[in-house]
N, C-alpha and C positions, 0 to 999 in steps of 0.2 A: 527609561523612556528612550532613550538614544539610542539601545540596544536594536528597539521596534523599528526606528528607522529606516538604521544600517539594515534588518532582515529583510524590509519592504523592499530599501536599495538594491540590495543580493538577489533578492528573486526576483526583479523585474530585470536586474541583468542574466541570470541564469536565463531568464526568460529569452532574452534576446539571444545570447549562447544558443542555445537551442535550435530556435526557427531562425538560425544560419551560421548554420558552424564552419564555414568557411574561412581561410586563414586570415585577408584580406579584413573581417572585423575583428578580430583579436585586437587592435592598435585602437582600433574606434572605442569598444569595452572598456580597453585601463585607460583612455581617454574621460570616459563617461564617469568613471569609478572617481578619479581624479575632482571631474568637477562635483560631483556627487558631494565629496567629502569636503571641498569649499563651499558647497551652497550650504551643506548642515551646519559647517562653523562660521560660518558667517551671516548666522541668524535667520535664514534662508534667500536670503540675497542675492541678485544673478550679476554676476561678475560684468564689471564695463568691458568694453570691449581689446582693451590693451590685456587686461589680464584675462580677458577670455585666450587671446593668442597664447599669450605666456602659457596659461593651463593646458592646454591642447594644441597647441602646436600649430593650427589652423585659425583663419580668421571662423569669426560666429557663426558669418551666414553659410559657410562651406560645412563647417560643422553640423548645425542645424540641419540641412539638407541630409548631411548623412545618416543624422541622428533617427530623421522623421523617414527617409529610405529603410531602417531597421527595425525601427520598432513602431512602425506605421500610427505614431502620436507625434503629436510637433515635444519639442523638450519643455516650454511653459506646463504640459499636461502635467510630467515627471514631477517638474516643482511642484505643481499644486496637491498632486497625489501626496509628496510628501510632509508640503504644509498638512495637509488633512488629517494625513493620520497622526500625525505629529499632536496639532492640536486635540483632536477625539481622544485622543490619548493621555494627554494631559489633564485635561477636563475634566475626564472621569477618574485618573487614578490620584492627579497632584492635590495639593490642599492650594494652589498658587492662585491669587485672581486674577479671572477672566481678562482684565485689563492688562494683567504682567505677562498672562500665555501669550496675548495678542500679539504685544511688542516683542514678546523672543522671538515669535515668527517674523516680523519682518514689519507687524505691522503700525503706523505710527498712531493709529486712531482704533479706540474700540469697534465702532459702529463699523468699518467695512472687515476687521474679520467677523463679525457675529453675522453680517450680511455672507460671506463666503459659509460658514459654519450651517447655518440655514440655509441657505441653496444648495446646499451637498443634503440635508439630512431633513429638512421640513421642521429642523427645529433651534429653537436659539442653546445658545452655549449652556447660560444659566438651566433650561430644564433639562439640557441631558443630563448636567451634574444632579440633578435631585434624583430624576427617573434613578441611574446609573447608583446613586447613595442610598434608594431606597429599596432597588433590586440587593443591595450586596447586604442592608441591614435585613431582608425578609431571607435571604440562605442563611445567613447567624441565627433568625430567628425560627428557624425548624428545624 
């Protein structure tokens, strides 16, 4: 599960690499890579702002500015991209409940990830699991 992540994380930085490979983002990159890997271990949680500094070297909002200068999405987008896939992820592969994926993401109540869950996808957690359970038991079953 972690693994899908970090590869989501990897290519939307390769991505940024790319449409600006000037030296100038190199520091921004292992900057991002950085909080990257606090937000995943820390349940997806965006750092206060003391330890934003710490992490990155800059205050948030200078950050942010640079962040959304690069890769023309504000940083909330990033997290949320990575909650997504995170959760759709789990959903369908974990046997965990829907209440425990909630809370590893970040969140303290069911009801507003199943409301993020469905507003990304037009569908609640519990039916992707089934959909997702009965796709994989109809491949077994031909």
């Amino acid at each position: 599960l972690s693994r899908s992540i970090y590869k989501f994380s990897q290519a939307f930085i390769d991505g940024i690499k790319q449409a600006t490979p000037n030296v100038e983002n190199t520091s921004l990159i292992a900057k991002i890579k950085v909080l990257m890997q606090y937000i995943i271990a820390n349940e997806f949680s965006y750092p206060d702002n003391k330890n934003f500094k710490i992490l990155t070297g800059v205050p948030k909002t200078t950050f942010q500015k640079q962040f959304k200068a690069i890769s023309r999405k504000p940083l909330t987008y990033f997290i949320d991209e990575l909650k997504f896939k995170s959760g759709i992820t789990e959903i369908i592969l974990a046997d965990n409940q829907i209440s425990d994926i909630a809370q590893n993401l970040g969140y303290s109540e069911l009801s507003p990830f199943t409301r993020f869950i469905k507003r990304r996808t037009g569908i609640p957690p519990t039916e992707i699991r089934h959909i997702a359970k009965g796709d994989i038991c109809n491949l077994l079953l031909e």
